[in-house]
DRENTORKOL-3810 file (N, C-alpha, C; in nm, 4 decimals):
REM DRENTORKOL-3810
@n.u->-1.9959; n.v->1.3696; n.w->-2.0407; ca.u->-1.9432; ca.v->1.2356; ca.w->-2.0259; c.u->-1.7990; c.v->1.2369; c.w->-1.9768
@n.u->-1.7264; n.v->1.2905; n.w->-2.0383; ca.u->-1.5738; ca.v->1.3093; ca.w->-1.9602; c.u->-1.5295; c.v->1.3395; c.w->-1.8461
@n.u->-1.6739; n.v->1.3951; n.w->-1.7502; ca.u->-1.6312; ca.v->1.3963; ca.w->-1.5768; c.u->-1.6693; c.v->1.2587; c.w->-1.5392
@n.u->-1.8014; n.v->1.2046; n.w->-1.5658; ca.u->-1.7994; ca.v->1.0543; ca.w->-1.5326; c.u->-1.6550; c.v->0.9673; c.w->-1.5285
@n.u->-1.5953; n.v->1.0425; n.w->-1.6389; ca.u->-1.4678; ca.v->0.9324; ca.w->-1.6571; c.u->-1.3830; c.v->0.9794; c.w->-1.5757
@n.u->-1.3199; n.v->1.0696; n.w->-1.5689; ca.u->-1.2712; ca.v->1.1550; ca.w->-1.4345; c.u->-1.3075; c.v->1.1094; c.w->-1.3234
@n.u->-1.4176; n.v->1.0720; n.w->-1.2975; ca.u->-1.4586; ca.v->1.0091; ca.w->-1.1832; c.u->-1.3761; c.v->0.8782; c.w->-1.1763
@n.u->-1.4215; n.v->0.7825; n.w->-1.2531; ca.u->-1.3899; ca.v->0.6428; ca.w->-1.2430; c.u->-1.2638; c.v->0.6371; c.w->-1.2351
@n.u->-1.1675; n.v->0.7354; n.w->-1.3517; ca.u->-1.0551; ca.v->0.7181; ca.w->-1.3072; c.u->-0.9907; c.v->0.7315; c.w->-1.1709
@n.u->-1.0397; n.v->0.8546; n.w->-1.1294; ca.u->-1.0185; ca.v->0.8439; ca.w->-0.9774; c.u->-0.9915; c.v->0.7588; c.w->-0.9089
@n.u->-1.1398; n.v->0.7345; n.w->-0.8917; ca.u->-1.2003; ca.v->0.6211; ca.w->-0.8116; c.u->-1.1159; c.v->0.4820; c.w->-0.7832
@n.u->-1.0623; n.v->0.4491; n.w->-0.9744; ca.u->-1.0099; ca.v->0.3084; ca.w->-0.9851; c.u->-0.8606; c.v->0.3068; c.w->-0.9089
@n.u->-0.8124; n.v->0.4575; n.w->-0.9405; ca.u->-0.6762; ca.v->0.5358; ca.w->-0.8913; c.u->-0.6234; c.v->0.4526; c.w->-0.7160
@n.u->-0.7936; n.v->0.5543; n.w->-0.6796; ca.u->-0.7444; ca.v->0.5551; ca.w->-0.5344; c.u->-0.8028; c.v->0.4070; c.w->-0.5031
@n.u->-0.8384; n.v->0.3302; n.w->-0.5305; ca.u->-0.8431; ca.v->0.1554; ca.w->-0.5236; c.u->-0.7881; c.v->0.0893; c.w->-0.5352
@n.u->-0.6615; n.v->0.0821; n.w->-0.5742; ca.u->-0.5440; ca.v->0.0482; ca.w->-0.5973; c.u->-0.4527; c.v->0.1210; c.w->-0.5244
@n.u->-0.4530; n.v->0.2576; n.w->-0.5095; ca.u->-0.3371; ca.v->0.2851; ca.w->-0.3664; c.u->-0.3913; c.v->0.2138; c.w->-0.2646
@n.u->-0.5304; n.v->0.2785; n.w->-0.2215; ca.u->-0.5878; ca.v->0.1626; ca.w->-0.0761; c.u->-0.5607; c.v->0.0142; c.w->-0.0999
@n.u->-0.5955; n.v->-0.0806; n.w->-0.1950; ca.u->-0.5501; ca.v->-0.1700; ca.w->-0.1866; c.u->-0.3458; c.v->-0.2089; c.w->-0.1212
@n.u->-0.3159; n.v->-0.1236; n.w->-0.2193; ca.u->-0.1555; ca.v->-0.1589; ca.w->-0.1557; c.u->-0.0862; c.v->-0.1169; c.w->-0.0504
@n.u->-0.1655; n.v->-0.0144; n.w->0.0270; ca.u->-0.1629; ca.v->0.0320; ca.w->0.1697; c.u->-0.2446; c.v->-0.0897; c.w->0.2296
@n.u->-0.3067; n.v->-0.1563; n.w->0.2275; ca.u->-0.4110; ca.v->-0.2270; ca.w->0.3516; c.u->-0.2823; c.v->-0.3638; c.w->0.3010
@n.u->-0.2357; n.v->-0.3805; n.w->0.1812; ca.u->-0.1442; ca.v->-0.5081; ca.w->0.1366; c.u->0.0121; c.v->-0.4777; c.w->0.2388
@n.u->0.0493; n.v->-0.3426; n.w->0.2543; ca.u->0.1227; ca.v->-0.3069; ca.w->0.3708; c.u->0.1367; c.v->-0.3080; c.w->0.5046
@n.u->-0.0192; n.v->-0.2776; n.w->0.5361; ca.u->-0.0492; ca.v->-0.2566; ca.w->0.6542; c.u->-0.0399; c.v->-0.4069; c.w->0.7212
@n.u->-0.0967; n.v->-0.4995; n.w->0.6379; ca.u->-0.1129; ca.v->-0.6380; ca.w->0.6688; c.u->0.0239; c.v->-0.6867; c.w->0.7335
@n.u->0.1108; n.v->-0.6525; n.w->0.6692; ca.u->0.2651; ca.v->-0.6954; ca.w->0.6796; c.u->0.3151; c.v->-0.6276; c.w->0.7897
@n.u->0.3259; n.v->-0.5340; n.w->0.8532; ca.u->0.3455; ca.v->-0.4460; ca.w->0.9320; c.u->0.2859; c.v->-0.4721; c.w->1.0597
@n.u->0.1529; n.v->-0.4976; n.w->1.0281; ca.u->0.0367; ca.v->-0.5395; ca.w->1.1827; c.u->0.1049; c.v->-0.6667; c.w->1.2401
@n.u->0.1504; n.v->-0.7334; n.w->1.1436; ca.u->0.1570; ca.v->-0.8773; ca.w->1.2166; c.u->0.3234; c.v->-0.8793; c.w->1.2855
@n.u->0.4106; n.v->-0.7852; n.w->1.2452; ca.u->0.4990; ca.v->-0.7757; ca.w->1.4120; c.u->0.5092; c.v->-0.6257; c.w->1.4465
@n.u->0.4620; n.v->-0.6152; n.w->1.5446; ca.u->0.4648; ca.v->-0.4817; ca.w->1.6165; c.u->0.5850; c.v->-0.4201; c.w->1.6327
@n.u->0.7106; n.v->-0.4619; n.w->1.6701; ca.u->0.8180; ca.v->-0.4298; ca.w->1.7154; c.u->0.9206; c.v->-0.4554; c.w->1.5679
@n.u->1.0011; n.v->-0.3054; n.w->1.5625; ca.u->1.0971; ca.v->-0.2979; ca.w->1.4413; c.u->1.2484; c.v->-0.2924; c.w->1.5178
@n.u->1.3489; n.v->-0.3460; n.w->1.5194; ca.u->1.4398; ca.v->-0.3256; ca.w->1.6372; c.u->1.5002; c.v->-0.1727; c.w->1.5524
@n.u->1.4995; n.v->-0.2140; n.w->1.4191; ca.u->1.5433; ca.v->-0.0065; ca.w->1.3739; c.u->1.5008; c.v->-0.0023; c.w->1.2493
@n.u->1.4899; n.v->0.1015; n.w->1.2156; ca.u->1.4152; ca.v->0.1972; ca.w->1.1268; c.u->1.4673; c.v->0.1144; c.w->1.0038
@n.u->1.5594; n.v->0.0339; n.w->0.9980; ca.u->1.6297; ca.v->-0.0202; ca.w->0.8507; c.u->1.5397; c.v->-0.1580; c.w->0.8931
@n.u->1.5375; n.v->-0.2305; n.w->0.9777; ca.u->1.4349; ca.v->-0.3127; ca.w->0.9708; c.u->1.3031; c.v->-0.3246; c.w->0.9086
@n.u->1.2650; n.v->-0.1934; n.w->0.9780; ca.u->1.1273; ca.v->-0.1474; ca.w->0.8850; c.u->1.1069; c.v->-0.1347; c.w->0.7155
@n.u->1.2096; n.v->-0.0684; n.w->0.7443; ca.u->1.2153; ca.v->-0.0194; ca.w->0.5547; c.u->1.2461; c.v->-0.1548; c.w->0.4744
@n.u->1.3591; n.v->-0.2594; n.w->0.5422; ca.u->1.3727; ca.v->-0.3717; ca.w->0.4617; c.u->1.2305; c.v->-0.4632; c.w->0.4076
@n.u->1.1988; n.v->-0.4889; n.w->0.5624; ca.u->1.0476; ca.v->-0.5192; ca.w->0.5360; c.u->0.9492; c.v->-0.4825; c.w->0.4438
@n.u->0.9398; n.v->-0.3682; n.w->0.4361; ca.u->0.8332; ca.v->-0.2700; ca.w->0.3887; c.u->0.8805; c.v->-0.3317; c.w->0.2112
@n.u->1.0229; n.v->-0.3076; n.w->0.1939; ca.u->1.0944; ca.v->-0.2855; ca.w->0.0513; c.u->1.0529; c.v->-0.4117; c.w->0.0198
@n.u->1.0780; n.v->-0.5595; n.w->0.0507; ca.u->1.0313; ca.v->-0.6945; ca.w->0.0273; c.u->0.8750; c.v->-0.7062; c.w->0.0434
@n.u->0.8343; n.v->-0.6433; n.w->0.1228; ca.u->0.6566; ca.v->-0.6985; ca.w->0.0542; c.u->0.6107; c.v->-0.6156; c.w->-0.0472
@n.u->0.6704; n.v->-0.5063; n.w->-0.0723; ca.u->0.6674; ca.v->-0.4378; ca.w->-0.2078; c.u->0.6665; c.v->-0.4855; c.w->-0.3148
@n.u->0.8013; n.v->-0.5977; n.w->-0.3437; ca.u->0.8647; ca.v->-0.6112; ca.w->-0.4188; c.u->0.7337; c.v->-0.7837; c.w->-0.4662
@n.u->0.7062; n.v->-0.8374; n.w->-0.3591; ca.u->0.6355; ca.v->-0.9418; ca.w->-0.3733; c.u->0.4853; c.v->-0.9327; c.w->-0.3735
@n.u->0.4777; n.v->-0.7595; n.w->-0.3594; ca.u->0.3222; ca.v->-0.7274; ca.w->-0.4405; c.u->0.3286; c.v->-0.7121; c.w->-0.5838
END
């Protein structure tokens, strides 16, 4: 029984990183162009913060 759970934990693990990567990606897709790398990161840091 304790690998089943191993499993799920996993599972639930990596469902929640993918979720907050595709919650990133969303934010990111919708402007293509970063004028600099601190742009990006600001961005990135505020939809973080409002996930």
């Amino acid at each position: 029984m304790q690998a089943a759970e191993a499993v799920r934990r996993l599972i639930y693990t990596r469902n929640v990183i993918e979720g907050f990567n595709r919650q990133l990606r969303k934010v990111t897709k919708s402007k293509t162009v970063f004028p600099t790398d601190n742009s990006l990161l600001k961005m990135l840091y505020l939809a973080m913060m409002d996930i």
